[in-house]
C-alpha positions as CSV (number, residue, x, y, z in Angstrom):
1,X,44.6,204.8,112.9
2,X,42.3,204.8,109.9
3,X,39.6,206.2,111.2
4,X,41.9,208.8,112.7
5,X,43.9,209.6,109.7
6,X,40.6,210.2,107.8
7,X,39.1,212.4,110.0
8,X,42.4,214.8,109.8
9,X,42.3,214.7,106.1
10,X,38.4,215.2,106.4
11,X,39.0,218.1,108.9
12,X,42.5,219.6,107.8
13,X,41.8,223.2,109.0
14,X,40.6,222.6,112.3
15,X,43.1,220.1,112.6
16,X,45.7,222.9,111.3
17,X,44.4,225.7,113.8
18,X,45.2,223.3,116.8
19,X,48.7,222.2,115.8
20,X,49.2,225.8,115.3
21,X,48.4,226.4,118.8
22,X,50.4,223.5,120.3
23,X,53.3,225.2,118.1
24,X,53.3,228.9,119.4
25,X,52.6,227.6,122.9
26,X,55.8,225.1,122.5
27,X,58.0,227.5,121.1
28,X,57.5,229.9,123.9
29,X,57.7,227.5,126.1
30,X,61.0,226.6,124.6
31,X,61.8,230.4,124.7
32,X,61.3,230.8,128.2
33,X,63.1,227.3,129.0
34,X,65.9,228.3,127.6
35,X,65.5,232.0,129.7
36,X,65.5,230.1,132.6
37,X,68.6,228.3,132.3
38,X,70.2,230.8,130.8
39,X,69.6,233.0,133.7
40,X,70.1,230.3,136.2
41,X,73.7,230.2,134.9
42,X,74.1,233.9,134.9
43,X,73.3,234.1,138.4
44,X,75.3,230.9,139.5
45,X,77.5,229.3,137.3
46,X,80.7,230.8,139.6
47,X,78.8,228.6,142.2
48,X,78.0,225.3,140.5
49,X,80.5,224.8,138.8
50,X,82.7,224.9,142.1
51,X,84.9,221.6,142.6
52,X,83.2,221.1,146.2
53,X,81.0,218.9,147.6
54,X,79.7,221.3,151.0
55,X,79.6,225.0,151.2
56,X,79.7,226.0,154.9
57,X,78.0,229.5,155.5
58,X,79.1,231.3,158.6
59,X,77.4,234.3,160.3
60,X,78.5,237.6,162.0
61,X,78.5,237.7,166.0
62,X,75.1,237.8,167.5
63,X,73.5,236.4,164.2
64,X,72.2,233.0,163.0
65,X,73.5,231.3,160.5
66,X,71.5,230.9,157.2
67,X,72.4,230.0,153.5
68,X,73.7,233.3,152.4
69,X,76.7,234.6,150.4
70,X,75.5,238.3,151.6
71,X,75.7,238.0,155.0
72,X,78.0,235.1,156.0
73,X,81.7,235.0,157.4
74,X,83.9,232.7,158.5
75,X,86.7,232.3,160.5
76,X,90.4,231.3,160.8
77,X,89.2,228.6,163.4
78,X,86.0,227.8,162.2
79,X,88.3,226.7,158.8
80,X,90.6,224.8,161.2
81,X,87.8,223.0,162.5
82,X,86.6,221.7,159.3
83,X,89.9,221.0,157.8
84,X,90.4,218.5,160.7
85,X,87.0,216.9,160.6
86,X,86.8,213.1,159.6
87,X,85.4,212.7,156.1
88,X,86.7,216.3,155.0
89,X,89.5,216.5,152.7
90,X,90.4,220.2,152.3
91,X,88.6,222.9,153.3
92,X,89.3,226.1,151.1
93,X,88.1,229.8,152.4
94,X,86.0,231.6,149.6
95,X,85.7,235.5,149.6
96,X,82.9,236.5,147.5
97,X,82.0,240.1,146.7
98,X,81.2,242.7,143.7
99,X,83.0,245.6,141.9
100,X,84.0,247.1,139.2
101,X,87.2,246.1,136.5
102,X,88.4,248.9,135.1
103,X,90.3,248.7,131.5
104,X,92.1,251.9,129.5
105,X,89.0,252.2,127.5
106,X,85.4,250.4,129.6
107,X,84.7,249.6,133.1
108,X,82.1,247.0,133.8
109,X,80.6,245.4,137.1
110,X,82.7,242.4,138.1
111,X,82.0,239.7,141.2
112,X,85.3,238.9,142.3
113,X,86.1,235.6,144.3
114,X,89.4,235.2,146.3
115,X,90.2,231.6,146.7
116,X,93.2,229.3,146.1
117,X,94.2,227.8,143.3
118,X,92.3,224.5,143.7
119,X,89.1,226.2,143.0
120,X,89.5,228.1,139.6
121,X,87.6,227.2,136.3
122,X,89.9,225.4,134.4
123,X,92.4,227.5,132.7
124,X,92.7,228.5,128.9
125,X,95.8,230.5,129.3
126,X,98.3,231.9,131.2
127,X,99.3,230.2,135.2
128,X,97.2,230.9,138.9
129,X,97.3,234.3,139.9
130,X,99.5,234.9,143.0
131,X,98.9,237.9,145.6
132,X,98.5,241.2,143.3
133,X,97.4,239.2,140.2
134,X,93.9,237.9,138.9
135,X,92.5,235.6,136.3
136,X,89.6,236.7,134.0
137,X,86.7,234.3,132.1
138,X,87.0,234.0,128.2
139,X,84.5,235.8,127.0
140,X,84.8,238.9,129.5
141,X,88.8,238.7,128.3
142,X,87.4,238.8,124.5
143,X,85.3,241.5,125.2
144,X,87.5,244.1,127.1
145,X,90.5,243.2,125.2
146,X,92.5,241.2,127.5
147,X,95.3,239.0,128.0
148,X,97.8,237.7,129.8
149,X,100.1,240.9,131.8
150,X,97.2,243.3,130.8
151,X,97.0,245.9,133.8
152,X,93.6,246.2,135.1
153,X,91.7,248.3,137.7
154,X,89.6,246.3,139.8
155,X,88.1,248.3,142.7
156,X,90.6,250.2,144.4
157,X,93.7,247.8,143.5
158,X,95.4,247.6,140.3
159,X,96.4,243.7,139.5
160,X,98.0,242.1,136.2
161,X,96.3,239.4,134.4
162,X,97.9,236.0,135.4
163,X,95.1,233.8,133.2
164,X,92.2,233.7,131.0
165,X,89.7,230.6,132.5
166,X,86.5,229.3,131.3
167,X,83.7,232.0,131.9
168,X,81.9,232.0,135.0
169,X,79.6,234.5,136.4
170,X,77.9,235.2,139.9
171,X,74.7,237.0,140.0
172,X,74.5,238.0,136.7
173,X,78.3,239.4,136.5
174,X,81.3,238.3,135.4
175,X,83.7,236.6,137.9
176,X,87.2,237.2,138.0
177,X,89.5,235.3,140.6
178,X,92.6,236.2,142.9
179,X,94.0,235.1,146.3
180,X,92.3,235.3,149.1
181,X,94.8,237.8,150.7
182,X,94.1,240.2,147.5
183,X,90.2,239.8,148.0
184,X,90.7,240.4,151.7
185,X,92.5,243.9,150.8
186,X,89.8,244.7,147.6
187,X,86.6,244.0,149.4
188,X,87.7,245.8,153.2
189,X,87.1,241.8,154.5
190,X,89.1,240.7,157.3
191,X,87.3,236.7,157.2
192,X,86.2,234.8,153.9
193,X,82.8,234.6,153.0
194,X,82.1,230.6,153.2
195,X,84.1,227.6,153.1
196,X,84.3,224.8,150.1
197,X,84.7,221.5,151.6
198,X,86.0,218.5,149.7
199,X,84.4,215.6,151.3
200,X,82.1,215.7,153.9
201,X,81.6,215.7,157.1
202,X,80.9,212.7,159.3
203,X,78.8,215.0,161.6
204,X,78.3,217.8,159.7
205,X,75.0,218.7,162.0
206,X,77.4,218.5,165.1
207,X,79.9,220.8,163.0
208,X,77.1,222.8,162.7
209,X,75.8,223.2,166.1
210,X,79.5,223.6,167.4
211,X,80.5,226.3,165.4
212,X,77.5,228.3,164.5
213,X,77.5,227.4,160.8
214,X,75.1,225.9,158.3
215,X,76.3,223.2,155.7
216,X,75.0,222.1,152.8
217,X,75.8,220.8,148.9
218,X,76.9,222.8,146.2
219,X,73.4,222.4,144.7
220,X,72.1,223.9,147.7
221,X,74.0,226.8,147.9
222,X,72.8,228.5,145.2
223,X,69.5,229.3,147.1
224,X,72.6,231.8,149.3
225,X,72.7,233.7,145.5
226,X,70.9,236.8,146.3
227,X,67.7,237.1,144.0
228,X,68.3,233.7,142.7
229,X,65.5,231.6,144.3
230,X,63.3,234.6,143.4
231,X,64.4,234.8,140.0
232,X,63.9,231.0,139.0
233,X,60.7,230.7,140.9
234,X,59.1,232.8,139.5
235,X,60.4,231.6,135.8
236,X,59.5,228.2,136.9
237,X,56.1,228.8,138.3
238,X,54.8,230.7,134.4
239,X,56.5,227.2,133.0
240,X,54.1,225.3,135.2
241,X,51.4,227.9,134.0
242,X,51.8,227.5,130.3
243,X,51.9,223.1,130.6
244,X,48.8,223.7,132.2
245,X,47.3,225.8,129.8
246,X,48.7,223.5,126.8
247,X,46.7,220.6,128.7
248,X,43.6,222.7,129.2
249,X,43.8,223.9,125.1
250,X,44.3,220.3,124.1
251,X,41.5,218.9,126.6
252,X,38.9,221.0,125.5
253,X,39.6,220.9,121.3
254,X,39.2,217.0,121.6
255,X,35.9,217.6,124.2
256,X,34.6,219.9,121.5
257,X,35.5,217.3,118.9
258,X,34.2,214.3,120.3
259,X,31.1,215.6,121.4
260,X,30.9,216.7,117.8
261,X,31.6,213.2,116.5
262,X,29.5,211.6,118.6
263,X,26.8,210.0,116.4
264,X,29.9,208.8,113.4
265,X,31.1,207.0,116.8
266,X,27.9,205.3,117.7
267,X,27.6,204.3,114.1
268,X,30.8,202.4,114.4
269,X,30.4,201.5,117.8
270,X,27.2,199.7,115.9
271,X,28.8,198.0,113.1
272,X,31.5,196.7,115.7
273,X,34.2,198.4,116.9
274,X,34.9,198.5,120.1
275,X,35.5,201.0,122.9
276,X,38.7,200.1,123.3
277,X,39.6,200.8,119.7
278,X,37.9,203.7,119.0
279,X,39.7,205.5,122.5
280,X,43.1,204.3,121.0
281,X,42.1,205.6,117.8
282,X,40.8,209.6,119.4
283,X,44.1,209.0,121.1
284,X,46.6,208.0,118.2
285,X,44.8,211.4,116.2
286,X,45.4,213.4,119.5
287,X,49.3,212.1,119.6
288,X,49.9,212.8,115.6
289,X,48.5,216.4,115.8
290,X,50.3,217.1,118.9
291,X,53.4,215.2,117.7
292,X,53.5,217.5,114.5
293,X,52.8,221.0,116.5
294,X,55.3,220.0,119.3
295,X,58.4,219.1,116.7
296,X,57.7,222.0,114.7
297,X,57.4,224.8,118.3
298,X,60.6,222.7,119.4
299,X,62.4,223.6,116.4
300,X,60.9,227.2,116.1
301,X,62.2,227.7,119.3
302,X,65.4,226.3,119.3
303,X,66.4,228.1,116.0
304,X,64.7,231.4,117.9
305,X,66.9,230.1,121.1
306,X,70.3,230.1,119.2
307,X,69.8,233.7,117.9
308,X,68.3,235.2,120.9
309,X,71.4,233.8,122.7
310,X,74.0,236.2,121.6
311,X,72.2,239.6,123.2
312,X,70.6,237.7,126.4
313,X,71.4,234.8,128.4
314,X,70.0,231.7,126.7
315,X,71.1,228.3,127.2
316,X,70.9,226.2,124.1
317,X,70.9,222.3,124.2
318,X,69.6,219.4,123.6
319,X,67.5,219.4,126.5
320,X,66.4,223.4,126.0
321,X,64.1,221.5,123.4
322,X,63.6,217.9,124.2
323,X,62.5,218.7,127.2
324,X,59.5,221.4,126.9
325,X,58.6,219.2,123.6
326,X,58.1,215.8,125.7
327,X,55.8,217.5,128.3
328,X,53.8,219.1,125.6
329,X,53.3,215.9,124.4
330,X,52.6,214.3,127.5
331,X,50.5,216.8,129.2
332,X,48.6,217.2,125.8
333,X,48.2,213.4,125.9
334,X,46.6,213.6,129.5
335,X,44.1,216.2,128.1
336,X,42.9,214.5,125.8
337,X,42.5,211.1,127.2
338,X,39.8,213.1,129.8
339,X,38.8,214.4,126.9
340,X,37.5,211.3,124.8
341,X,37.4,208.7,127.9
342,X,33.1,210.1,126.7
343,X,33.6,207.8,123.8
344,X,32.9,204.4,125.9
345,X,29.7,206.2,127.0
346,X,28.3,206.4,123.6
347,X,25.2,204.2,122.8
348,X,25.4,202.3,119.1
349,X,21.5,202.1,119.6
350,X,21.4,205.9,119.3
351,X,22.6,205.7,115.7
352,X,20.1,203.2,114.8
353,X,17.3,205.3,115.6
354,X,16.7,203.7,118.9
355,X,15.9,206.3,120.7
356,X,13.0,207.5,118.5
């Protein structure tokens, strides 16, 4: 890397400008990383973290079944039927629906799921709620002012607060859990919404087919979350948008650059050196400008990322960073390597004064 290392000290404010770039672009890529996931778990956390392996999706009379948490119902039988299948272990109905909780001083939009015990977040305080009772998440407990026997409004039912569980939340509301018999009378549902199969099915497709259901993995399900796919789409898709634009940024600073060094590399390319070196060398400059912008976005934007966290949804970790800051690297790496593969066309003759 001498030649390299020279030609940054030689060059410092060009050099400067681009790791600036690579930094702002890889802090708001970090920024929106973070968004995603943060919203991701906003939208489906109640759903993921789910101790299931299958979520079976029913569908009214007349109606095909699709992967839906809007418009799916299943039956008594249909429950029977899975329970009894080889390779299922339990088979646990799932109402799912939205409201509103109802406290002496706030009201805020709830989803509420009706399921037993078996399926609750684990618990922080307090026991399972029975028939007339409901457990709330931490932070939605912390917020309203809630504990264990609070009195609660939560639709048209009043229930009591059997336990505080680790928070969940289901299209971007708070859950809170009961029976399935209490969800039944809160929502106006006579069937559950889907079923959450432990195990799975030795023929689910035959399951399927049978009983005019769809099955799939917990993973899967959360394309049923209304908006959801949407949502992290179209999140995912201005990720893709701003790798590609880091590439392009990269790609074209180091064409620019090269084609501006091209006689010092046909006077070294002269007095020795070889293609091969002088590629690794472009390449080794490329990787310590982008290494330096990269660290210092990933930090920007995780610092950003833990203070942006307490108004929206964020999700902070060690991937939030790690990840965008790899790619950056990597994809900046690609860029450049189109960018100075023009070095092993360079002709030493040139800088002797061959061509004249």
């Amino acid at each position: 890397m001498f030649v390299a290392l020279r030609d940054i000290r030689f060059a410092k404010g060009r050099f400067a400008l681009m790791g600036a770039v690579v930094t702002l672009i890889t802090t708001l890529v970090v920024f929106l990383y973070g968004l995603t996931g943060g919203l991701a778990a906003a939208a489906s956390s109640t759903v993921a973290g789910l101790p299931a392996d299958r979520i079976v999706f029913g569908a009214p009379a007349g109606a095909a079944p699709t992967v839906s948490f809007g418009n799916s119902t299943v039956s008594a039988e249909q429950q029977a039927v899975f329970a009894a299948a080889p390779g299922v272990r339990a088979a646990h109905p799932l109402g799912v629906s939205l409201t509103r909780l109802t406290t002496a001083d706030a009201a805020t939009p709830v989803s509420v799921l009706g399921s037993p015990a078996e399926l609750l977040p684990p618990l922080r305080r307090g026991s399972a709620p029975q028939d007339g009772q409901l457990a709330v998440g931490a932070d939605t407990a912390r917020t309203y002012h809630l504990e264990v026997g609070a009195r609660v409004g939560l639709g048209p039912s009043a229930l009591t607060v059997a336990a505080i569980t680790e928070e969940r939340s289901f299209s971007h509301a708070p859950t809170v859990w009961t029976t399935v018999a209490t969800w039944e009378r809160i929502s106006g549902q006579s069937r559950p919404t889907a079923l959450a199969l432990s195990g799975a099915p030795a023929d689910a497709a035959g399951l399927d087919r049978a009983e005019s259901t769809t099955t799939v993995p917990t993973a899967d399900a959360l394309a049923g979350i209304n908006g959801y796919a949407a949502e992290q789409g179209s999140l995912q898709l201005i990720q893709g948008f701003l790798f590609a634009v880091s590439a392009l940024v990269v790609g074209a600073f180091f064409t620019v650059w090269t084609v501006q060094r091209r006689p010092d590399i046909a006077v070294l390319k002269a007095v020795g050196a070889s293609s091969g070196y002088l590629v690794r060398d472009a390449l080794a400059q490329a990787a310590a400008v982008l290494l330096g912008g990269a660290l210092l976005g990933g930090a920007a934007g995780g610092a950003g990322g833990l203070l942006a966290s307490a108004a929206v949804p964020f999700e902070v970790g060690p991937a939030t960073v790690a990840v965008p800051v790899a790619a950056m690297i990597l994809l900046g790496l690609a860029g450049a390597a189109l960018a100075v593969r023009r070095i092993t066309s360079v002709d030493p003759l040139a800088a002797l004064g061959a061509s004249r």
